[in-house]
N, C-alpha and C positions, 0 to 999 in steps of 0.2 A: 478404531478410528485411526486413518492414517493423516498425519499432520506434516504440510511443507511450509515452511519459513517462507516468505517475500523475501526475495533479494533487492535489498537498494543498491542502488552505485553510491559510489563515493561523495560525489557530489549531493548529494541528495542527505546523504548522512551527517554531513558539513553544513551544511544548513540545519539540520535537526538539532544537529549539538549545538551551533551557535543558537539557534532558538531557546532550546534549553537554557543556554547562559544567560540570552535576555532577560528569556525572564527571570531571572532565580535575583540578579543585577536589578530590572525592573522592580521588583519585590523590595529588595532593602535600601532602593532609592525612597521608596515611597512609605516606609518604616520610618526612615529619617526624616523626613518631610511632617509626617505627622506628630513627628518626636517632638523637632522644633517647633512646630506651628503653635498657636494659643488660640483654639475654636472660644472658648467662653470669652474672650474679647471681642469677639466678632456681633455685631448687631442683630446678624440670621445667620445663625450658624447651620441652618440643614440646607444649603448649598453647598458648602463645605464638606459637611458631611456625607451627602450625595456624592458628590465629586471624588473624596476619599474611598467610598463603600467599593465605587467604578476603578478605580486606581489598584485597587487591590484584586478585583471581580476578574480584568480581563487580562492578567499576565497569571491569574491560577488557572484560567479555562483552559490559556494558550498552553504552560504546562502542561495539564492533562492531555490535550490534546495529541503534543510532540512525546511525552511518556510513552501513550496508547500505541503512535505507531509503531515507537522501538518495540515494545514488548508483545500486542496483539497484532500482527501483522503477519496472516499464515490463509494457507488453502488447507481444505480438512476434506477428504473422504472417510462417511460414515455410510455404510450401507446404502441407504438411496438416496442424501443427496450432495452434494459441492459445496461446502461450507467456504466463502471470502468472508476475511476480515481485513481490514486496512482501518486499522485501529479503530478507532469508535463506529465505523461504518461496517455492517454485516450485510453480507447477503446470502441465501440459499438457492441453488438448483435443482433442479431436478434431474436426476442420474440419467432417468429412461429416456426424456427429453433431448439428450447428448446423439447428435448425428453422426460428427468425426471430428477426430482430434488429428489437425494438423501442425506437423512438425517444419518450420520452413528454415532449412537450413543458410538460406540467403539471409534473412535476413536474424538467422539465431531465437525465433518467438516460437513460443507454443502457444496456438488458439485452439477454443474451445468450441464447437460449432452447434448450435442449439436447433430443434424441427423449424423453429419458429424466426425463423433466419436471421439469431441474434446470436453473436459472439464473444467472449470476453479472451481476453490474453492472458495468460499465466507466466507470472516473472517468477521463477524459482531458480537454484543454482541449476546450469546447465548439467552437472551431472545428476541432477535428482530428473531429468526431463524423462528419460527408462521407467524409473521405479513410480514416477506420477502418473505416466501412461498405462501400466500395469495395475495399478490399482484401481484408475478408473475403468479399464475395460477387463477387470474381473469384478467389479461390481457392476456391471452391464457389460454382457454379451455381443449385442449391435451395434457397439460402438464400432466405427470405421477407424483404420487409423494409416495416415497415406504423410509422405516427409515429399516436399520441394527439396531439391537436393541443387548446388551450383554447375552450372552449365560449363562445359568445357569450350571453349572457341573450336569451331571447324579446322582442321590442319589447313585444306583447301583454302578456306581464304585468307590466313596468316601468310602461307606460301608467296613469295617472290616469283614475278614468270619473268 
């Protein structure tokens, strides 16, 4: 099975780590909070408690979440078919299904083009964009594979008369 990493940009990774911080900050906000609070004074305390269970519930999901993408976040060719992960989210393809894989060098994407005239984009490092095309069209044969490539301007109408 061959495996490609997602590439984030930076921007995107800066967010993830700040999310990371949130919550982890989020977390031992609300550690303290329950530290000092006194529930057995309280008249109903399972509001409180509710409230608490919540406070903790949804800055561990968010964690999980921003972990999954650092770590599970990869394209996988296994024999026949296109393994996405983007962290908690999977999908598979199917190999044979693959019409043409175009390379556009305008605007730097690699899509994937399905019979069923559905596409998805592959964000991988541009030098893996060779050895990901190669692996998918050695586990399928009919794979097409065609690059948009940047147009040069006409000399003729740059020219001055």
């Amino acid at each position: 099975m061959k495996k490609f990493n997602y590439r984030f940009t930076k921007l995107t990774l800066i967010f993830i780590y700040i999310g990371i911080a949130l919550c982890v900050v989020g977390m031992g906000i609300n550690v303290l909070t329950i530290a000092t609070s006194d529930i057995a004074s309280e008249a109903n305390p399972v509001y409180r408690i509710i409230q608490y269970v919540l406070m903790f519930l949804i800055p561990v999901v968010l964690l999980i979440i921003l972990i999954s993408l650092l770590t599970s976040s990869y394209y996988a060719i296994d024999g026949k078919t296109l393994k996405t992960s983007f962290g908690i989210i999977k999908s598979k393809y199917d190999i044979n299904k693959i019409e043409t894989v175009l390379l556009d060098r305008t605007t730097n994407k690699l899509s994937v083009y399905f019979n069923d005239k559905v596409f998805i984009v592959i964000v991988v490092k541009e030098d893996w964009y060779d050895e990901f095309i190669d692996a998918l069209c050695s586990a399928n044969r009919n794979i097409e594979f065609s690059i948009n490539s940047k147009e040069k301007p006409d000399d003729d109408e740059n020219k001055t008369k």
